[in-house]
C-alpha positions in Angstrom: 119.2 -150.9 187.9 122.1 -152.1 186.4 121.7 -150.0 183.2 120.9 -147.0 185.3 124.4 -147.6 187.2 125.8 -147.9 184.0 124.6 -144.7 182.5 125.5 -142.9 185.5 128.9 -144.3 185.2 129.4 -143.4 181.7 127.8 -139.8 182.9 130.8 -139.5 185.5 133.4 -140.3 183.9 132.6 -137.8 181.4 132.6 -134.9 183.5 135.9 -136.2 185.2 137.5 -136.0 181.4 140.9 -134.0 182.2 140.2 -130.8 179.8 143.2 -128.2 179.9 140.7 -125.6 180.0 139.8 -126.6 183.2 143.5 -126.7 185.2 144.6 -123.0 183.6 148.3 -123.5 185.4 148.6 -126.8 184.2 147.7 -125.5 180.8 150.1 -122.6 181.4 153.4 -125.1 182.2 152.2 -127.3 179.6 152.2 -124.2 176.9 155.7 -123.3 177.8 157.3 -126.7 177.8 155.7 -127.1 174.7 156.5 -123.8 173.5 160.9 -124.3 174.2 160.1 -128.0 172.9 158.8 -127.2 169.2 161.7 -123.9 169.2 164.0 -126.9 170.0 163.2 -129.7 167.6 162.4 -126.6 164.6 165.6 -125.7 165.2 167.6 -128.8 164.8 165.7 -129.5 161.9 167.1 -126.3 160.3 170.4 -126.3 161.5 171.5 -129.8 161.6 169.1 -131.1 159.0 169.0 -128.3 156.3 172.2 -127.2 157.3 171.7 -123.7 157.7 173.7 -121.6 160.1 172.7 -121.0 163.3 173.6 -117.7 164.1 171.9 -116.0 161.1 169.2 -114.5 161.6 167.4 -115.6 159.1 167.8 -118.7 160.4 165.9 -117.7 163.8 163.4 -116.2 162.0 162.4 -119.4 160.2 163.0 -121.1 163.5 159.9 -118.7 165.3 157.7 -118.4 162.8 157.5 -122.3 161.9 157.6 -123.4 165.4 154.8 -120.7 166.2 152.5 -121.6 163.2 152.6 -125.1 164.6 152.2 -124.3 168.1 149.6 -122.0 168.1 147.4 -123.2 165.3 147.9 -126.9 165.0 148.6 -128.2 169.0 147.0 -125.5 171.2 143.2 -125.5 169.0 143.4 -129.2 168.0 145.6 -131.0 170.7 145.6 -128.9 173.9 142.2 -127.6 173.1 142.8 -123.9 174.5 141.6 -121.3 175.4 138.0 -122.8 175.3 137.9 -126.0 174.5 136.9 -128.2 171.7 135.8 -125.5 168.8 136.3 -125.3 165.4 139.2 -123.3 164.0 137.0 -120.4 163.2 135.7 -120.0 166.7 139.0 -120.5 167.8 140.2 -117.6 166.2 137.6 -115.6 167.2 138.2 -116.8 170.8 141.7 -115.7 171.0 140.7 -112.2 169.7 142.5 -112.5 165.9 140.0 -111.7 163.8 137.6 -109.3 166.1 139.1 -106.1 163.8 136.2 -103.7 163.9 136.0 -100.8 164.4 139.4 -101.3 162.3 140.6 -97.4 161.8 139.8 -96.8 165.9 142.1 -99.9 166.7 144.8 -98.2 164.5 144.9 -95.6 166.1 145.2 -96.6 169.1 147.9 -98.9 168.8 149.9 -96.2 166.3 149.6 -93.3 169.1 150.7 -96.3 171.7 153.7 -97.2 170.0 154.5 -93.2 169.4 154.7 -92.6 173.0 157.0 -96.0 172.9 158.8 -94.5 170.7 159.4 -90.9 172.0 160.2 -92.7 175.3 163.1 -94.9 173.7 164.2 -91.7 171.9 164.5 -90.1 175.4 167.0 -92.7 176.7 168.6 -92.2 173.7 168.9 -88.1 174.6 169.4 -88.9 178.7 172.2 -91.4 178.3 174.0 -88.5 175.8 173.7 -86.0 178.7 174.9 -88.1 181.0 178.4 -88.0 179.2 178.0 -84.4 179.1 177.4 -84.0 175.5 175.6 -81.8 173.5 172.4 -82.4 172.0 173.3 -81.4 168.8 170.7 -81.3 165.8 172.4 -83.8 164.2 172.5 -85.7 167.2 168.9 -85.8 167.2 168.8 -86.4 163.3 170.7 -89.5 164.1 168.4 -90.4 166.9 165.1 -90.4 164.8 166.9 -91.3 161.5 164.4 -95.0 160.9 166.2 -95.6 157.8 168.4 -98.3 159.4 165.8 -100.5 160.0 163.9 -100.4 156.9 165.2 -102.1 153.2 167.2 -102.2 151.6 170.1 -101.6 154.6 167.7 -103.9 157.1 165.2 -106.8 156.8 163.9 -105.2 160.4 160.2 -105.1 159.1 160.9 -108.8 157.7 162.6 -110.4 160.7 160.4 -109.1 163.5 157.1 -110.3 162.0 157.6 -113.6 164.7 157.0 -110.6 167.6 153.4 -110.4 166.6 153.0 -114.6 167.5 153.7 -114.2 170.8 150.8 -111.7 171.2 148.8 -114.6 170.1 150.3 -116.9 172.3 150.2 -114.9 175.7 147.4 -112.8 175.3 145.1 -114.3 172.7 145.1 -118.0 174.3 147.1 -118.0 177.7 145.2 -114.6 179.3 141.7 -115.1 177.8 142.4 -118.8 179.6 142.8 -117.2 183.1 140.3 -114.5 182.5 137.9 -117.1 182.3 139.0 -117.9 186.0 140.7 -114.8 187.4 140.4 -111.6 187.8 141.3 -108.9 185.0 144.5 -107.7 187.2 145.5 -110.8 188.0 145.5 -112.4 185.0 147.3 -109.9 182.8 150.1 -110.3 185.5 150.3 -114.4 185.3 150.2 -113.7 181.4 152.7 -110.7 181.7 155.3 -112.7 183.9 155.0 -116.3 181.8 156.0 -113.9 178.6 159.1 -112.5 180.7 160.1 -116.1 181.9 160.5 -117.3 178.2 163.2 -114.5 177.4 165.5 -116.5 179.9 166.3 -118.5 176.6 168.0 -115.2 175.4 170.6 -116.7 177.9 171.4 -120.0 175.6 172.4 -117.0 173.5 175.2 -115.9 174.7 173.3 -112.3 176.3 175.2 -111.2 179.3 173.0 -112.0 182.5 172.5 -108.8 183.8 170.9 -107.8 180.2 168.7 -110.7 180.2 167.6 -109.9 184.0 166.8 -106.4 182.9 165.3 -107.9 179.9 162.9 -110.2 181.7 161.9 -106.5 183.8 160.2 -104.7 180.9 159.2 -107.9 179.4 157.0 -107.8 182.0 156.1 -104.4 182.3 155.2 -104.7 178.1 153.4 -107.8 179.0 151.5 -105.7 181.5 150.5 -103.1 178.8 149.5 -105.4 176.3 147.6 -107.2 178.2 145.6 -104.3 179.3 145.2 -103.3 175.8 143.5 -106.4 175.0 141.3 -106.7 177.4 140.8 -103.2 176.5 139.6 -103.5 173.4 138.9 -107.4 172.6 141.1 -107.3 170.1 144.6 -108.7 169.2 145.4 -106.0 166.6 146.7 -103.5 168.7 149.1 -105.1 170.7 150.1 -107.1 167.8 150.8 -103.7 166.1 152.5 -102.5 169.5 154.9 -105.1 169.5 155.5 -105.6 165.7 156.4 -101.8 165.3 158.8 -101.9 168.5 160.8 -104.9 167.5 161.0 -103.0 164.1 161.8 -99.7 165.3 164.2 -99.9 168.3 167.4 -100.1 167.1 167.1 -96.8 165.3 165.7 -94.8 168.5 167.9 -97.0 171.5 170.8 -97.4 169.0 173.1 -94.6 170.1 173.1 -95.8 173.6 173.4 -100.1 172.3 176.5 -98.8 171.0 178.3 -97.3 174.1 176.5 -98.5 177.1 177.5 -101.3 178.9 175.0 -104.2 179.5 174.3 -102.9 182.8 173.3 -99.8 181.7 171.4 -100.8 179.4 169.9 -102.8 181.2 168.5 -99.5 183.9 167.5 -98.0 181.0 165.3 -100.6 179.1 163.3 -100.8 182.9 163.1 -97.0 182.8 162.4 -95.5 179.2 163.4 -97.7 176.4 160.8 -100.9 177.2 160.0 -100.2 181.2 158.2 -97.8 183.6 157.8 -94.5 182.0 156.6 -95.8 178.5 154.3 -98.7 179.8 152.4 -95.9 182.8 151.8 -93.4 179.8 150.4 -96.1 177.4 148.3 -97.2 179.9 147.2 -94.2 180.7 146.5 -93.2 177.4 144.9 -96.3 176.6 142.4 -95.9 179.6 141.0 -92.5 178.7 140.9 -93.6 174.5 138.9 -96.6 175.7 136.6 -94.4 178.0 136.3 -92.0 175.4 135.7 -94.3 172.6 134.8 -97.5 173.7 135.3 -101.0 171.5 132.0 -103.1 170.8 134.6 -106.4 171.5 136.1 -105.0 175.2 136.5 -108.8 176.7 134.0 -109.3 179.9 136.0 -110.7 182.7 134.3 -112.9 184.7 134.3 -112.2 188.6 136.8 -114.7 190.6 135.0 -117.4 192.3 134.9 -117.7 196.0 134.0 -120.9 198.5 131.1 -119.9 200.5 130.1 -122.5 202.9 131.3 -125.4 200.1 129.9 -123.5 197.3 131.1 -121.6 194.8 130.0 -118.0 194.7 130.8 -115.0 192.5 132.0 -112.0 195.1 132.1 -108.3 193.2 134.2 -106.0 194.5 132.8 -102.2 195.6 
């Protein structure tokens, strides 16, 4: 008897081992505190250490991409054990959606004709905020508008500096929204994912931002968040919204420049939740995004499990109609 209640012990107090996997909000608070931690410490180390200076941006580039390589492949796989649990760093990967690139040329695609309808929208607000002064649109207005040469080398290191943007794909929806999808449903889950994205770009305030551009900012961070979460779970893969996000970091200043030059914050700020980042740009990517995926569907489309529901003291999976 005694080794029996020994082995059952044992037994128990493995399956009451605290796993992050298990407690997804936990997980979520612990990946942001982590998260403004490592940003914190990285950049200390750079600026008070190596001596650099802090408002280059440079400097913040070094600062995101360090402190997301050792976030999200060094503590989240080996330390937090997320999304999934203990795996090895090749199922990890393939967990979180970063190497599930087939059928490659579709994904590109899909994420190219996304970002052009981000693109014509930012243009727009460009064109609207212009008529609003009662200007012309002249054609070399519009010349100016679409003129991308700002943003690429040698006058910018755009393409260079904005690489960290693709990290936080892999951050909120490679590990934080495949976590709650294993718990939630597909709807709610993008949303958590969506709104824990926008909450980080309060630290845009330690920057000196105005407040009503960081309140607007943390509007279509959301609404993005909301698209590239659906785009995920659209097509299993992180490519696209990695692509999304990479070429709209890249690209904005060229399209939204005219307006970042006269507008005040405020302003700004109504237009970001309207055409350049928010409402009208997100409802026709998802749009598009819903009938691409219908019409051509992706092999690695995630499968969401149903939420759970207490029936009587048990757990049972309820499907909607």
């Amino acid at each position: 008897m005694g080794q029996n209640d020994s082995r059952f012990s044992s037994t128990e107090r493995a399956e009451k081992k605290f796993r992050f996997m298990d407690h997804p909000w936990i997980s979520l608070v612990t990946f942001l505190v982590v998260s403004v931690l490592v940003l914190g410490l990285t950049g200390t180390v750079l600026i008070r250490v190596l001596g650099l200076p802090g408002e280059s941006r440079f400097t913040g580039f070094l600062n995101a991409s360090i402190s997301h390589v050792v976030i999200l492949f060094l503590i989240v796989p080996f330390l937090l054990k997320l999304p999934k649990g203990t795996r090895s760093f090749k199922r990890y990967l393939n967990d979180i959606g970063l190497t599930k690139n087939r059928p490659l040329t579709r994904l590109l695609l899909l994420a190219i004709s996304c970002y052009a309808i981000l693109a014509l929208s930012q243009a727009a607000a460009s064109i609207i905020y212009r008529l609003t002064e009662n200007l012309p649109i002249t054609s070399a207005f519009l010349r100016r508008v679409f003129d991308i040469s700002g943003d690429l080398p040698p006058q910018s290191l755009s393409p260079f500096l904005s690489l960290p943007s693709a990290f936080e794909e892999i951050g909120f929806r490679g590990v934080i929204l495949t976590l709650f999808l294993a718990r939630y449903a597909r709807n709610k889950s993008i949303v958590i994912a969506a709104s824990a994205f926008a909450l980080l770009h309060l630290l845009n305030l330690l920057s000196g931002r105005e407040t009503v551009w960081v309140i607007g900012q943390l509007g279509w961070s959301f609404f993005m968040g909301v698209f590239y979460g659906y785009l995920f779970v659209k097509t299993g893969s992180l490519l696209p919204p990695m692509l999304v996000h990479y070429l709209g970091n890249v690209f904005i200043g060229s399209f939204t420049g005219y307006m970042q030059e006269l507008a005040p914050a405020g302003v700004q700020a109504v237009y970001g939740l309207t055409f350049s980042l928010g409402v009208v740009p997100v409802t026709l990517m998802l749009l598009w995004v819903r009938f691409f995926a219908r019409r051509w569907p992706f092999p690695h489309k995630l499968v969401v499990r149903e939420p759970i529901h207490r029936v009587g003291g048990k757990a049972s999976n309820l499907s909607s109609a």
